[in-house]
C-alpha atoms as an extended CHARMM CRD file, in Angstrom:
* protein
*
       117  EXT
         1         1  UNK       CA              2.5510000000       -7.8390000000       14.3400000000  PROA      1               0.0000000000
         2         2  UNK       CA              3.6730000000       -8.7850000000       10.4580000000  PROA      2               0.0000000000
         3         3  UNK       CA              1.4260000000      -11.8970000000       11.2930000000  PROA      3               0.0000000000
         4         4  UNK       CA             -1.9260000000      -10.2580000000       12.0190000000  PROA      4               0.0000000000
         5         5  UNK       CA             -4.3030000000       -9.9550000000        8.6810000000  PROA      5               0.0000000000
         6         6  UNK       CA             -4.6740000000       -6.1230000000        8.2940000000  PROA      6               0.0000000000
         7         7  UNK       CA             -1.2030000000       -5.7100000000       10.6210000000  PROA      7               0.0000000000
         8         8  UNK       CA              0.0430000000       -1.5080000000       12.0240000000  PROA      8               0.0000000000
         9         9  UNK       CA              3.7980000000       -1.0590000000       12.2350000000  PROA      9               0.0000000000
        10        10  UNK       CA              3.1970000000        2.4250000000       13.6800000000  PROA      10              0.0000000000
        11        11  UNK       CA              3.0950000000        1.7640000000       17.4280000000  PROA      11              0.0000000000
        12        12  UNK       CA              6.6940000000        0.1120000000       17.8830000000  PROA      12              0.0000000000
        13        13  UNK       CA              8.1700000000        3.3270000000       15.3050000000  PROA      13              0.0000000000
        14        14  UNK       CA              6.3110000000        5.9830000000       17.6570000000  PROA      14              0.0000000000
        15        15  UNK       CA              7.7700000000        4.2310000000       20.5530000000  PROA      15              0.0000000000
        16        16  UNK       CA             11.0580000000        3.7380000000       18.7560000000  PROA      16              0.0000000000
        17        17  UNK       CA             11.0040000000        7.8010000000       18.7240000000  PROA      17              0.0000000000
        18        18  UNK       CA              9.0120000000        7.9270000000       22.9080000000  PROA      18              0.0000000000
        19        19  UNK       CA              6.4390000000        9.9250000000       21.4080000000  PROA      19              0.0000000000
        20        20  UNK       CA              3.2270000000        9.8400000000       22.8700000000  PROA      20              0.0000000000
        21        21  UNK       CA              0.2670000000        9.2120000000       21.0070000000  PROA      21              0.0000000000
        22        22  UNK       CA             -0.8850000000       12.4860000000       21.7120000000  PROA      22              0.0000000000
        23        23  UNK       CA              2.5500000000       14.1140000000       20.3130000000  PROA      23              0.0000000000
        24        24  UNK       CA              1.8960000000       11.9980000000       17.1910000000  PROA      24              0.0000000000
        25        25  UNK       CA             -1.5860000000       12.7970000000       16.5210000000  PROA      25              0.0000000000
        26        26  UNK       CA             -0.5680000000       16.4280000000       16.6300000000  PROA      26              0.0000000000
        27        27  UNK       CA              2.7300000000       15.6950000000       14.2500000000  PROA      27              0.0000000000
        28        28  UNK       CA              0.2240000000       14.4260000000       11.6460000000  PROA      28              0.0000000000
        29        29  UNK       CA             -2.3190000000       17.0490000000       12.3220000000  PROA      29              0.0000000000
        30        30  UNK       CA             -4.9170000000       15.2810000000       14.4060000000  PROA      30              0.0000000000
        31        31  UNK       CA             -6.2660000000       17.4150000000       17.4900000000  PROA      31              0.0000000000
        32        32  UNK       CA             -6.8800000000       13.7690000000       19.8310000000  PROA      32              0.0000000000
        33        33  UNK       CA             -4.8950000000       10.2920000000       19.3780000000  PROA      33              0.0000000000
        34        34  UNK       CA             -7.9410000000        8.3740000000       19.1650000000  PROA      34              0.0000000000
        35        35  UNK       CA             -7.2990000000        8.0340000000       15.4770000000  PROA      35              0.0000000000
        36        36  UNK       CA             -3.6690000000        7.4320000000       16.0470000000  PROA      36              0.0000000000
        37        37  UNK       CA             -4.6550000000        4.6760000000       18.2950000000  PROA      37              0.0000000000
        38        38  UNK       CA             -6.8190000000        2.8430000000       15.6380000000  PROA      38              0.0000000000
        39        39  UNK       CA             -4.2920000000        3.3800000000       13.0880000000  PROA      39              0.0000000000
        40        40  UNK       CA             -1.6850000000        1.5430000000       15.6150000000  PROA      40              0.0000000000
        41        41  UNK       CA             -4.7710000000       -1.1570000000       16.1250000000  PROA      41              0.0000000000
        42        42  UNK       CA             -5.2220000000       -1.3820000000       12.6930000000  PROA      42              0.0000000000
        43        43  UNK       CA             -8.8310000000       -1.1380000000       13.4360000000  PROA      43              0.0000000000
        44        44  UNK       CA             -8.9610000000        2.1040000000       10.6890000000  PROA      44              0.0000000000
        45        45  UNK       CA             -7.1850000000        2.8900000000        7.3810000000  PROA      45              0.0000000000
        46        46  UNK       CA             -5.6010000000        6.1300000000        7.4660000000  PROA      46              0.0000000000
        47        47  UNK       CA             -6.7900000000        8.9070000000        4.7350000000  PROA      47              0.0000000000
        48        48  UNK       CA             -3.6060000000        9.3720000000        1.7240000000  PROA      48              0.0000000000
        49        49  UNK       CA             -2.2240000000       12.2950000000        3.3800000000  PROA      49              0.0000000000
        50        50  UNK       CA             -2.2250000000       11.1410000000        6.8520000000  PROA      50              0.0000000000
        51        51  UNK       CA             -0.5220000000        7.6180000000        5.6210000000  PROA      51              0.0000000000
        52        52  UNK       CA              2.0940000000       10.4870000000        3.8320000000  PROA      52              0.0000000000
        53        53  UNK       CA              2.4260000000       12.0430000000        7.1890000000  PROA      53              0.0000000000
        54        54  UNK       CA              3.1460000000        8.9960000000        9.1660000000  PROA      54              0.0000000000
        55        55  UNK       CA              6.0350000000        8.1570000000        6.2820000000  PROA      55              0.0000000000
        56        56  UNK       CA              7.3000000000       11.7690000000        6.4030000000  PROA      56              0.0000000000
        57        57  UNK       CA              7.4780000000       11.6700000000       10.5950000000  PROA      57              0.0000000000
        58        58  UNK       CA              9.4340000000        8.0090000000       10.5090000000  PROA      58              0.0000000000
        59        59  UNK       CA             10.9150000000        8.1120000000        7.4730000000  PROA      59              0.0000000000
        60        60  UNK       CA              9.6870000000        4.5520000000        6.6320000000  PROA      60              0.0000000000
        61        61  UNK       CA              7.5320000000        3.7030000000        3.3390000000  PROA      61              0.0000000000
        62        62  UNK       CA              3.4660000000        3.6550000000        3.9710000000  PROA      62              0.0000000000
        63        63  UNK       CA              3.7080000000       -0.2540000000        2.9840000000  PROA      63              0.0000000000
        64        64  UNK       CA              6.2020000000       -1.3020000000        5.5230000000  PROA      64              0.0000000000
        65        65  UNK       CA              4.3530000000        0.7360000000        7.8180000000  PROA      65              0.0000000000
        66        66  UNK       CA              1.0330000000       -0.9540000000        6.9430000000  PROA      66              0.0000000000
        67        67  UNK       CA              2.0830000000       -3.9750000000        5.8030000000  PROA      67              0.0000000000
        68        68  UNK       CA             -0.9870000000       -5.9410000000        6.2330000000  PROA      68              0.0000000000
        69        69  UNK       CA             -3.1480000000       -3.4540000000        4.3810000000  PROA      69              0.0000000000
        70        70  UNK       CA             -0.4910000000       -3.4880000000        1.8610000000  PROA      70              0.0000000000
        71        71  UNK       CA             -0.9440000000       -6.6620000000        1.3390000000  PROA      71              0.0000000000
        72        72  UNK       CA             -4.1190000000       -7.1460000000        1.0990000000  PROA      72              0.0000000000
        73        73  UNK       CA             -4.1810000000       -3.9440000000       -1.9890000000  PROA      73              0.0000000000
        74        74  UNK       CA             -1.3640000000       -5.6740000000       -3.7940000000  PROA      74              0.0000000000
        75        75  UNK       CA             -3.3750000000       -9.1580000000       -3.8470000000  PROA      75              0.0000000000
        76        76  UNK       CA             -5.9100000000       -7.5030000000       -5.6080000000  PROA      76              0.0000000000
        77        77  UNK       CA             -4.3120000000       -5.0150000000       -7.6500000000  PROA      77              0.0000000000
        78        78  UNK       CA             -2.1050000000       -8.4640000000       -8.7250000000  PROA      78              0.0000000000
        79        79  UNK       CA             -5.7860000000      -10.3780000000       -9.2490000000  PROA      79              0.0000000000
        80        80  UNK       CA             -7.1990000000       -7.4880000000      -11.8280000000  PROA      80              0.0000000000
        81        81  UNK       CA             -3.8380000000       -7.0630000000      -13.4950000000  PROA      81              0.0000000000
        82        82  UNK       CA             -3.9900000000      -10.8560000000      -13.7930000000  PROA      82              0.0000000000
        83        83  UNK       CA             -7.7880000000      -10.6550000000      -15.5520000000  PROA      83              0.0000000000
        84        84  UNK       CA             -6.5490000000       -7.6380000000      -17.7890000000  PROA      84              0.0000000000
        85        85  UNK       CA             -3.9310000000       -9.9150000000      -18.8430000000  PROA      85              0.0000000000
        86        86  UNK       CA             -5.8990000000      -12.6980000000      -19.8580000000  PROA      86              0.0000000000
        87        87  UNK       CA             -8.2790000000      -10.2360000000      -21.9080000000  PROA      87              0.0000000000
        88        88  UNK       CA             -5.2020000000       -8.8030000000      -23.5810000000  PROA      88              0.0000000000
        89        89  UNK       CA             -4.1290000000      -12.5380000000      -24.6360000000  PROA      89              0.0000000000
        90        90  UNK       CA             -7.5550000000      -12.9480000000      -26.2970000000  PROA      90              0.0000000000
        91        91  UNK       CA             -6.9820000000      -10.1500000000      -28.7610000000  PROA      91              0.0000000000
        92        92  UNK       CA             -5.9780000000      -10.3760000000      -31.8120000000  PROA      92              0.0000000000
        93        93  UNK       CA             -2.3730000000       -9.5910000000      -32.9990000000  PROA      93              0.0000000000
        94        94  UNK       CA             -3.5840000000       -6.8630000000      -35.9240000000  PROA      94              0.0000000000
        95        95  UNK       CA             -5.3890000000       -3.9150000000      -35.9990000000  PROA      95              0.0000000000
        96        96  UNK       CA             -4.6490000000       -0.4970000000      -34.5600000000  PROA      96              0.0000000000
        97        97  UNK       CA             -4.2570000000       -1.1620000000      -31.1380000000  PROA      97              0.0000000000
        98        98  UNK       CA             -2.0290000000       -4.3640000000      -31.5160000000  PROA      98              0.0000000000
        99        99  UNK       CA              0.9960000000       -2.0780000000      -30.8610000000  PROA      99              0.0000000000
       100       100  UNK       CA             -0.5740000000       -0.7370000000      -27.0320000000  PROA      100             0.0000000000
       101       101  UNK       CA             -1.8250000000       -4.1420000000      -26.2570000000  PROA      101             0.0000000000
       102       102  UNK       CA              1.4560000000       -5.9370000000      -27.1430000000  PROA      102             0.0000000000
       103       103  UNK       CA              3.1820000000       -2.8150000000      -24.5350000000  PROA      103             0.0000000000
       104       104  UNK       CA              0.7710000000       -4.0060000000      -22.1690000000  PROA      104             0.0000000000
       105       105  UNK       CA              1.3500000000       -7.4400000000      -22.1880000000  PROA      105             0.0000000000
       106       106  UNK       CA              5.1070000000       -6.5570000000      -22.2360000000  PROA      106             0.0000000000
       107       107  UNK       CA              4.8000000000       -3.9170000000      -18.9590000000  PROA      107             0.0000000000
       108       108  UNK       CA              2.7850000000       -6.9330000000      -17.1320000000  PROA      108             0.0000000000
       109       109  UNK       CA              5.6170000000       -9.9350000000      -17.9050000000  PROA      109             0.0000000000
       110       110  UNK       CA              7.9910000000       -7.2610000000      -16.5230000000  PROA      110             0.0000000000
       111       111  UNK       CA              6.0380000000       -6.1150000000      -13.7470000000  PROA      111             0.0000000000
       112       112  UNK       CA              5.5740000000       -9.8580000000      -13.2000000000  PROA      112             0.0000000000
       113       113  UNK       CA              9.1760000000      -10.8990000000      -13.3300000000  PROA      113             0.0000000000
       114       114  UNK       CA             10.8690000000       -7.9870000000      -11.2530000000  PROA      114             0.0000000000
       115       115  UNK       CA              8.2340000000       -6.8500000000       -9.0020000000  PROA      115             0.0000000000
       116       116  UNK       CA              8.9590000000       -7.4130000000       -5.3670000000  PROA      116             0.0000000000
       117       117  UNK       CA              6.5110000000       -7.9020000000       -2.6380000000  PROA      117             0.0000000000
């Protein structure tokens, strides 16, 4: 599934467990498992809490189990901290806010150098 563009890892964890869909929707607090089916299609982005609820039922981290959404926010999260960046680099060195830009430019060569995707 890792290879599919927006790719669901929660089908083969709910079947790693032999819930039904059903069971599931109700775990995360869904009355039908029609959205529970489009979250497994990837066809639908789960709401913040529900994503929670999924990672509090398997125990697994919302970006391994939506890896291909993951993906697809780090890319541009990476892309606009990459345009900060090169805005920070144009500033000048003095004035009051050379101290916070400096930290910032610091925080993104460190993000840059030990952040794993």
């Amino acid at each position: 599934m890792a290879h599919e563009p927006l790719a669901s890892c929660i089908r083969p964890h709910r079947k790693k467990t032999s819930l039904s869909q059903t069971e599931l929707a109700r775990i995360i607090g869904y009355a039908k498992e029609d959205p529970v089916f489009q979250h497994e299609q990837a066809t639908s982005v789960p709401p913040f809490l529900v994503a929670l609820a999924y990672e509090a039922t398997f125990g697994v981290p919302v970006s391994q189990l939506f890896p291909g959404f993951y993906q697809v926010v780090k890319q541009s999260v990476d892309t606009r901290i990459a345009e900060l960046e090169a805005v920070l680099q144009q500033k000048s060195g003095r004035g009051r806010d050379a101290k916070a830009t400096a930290q910032k430019l610091e925080w993104i060569v460190a993000r840059r150098s030990g952040f794993k995707s």
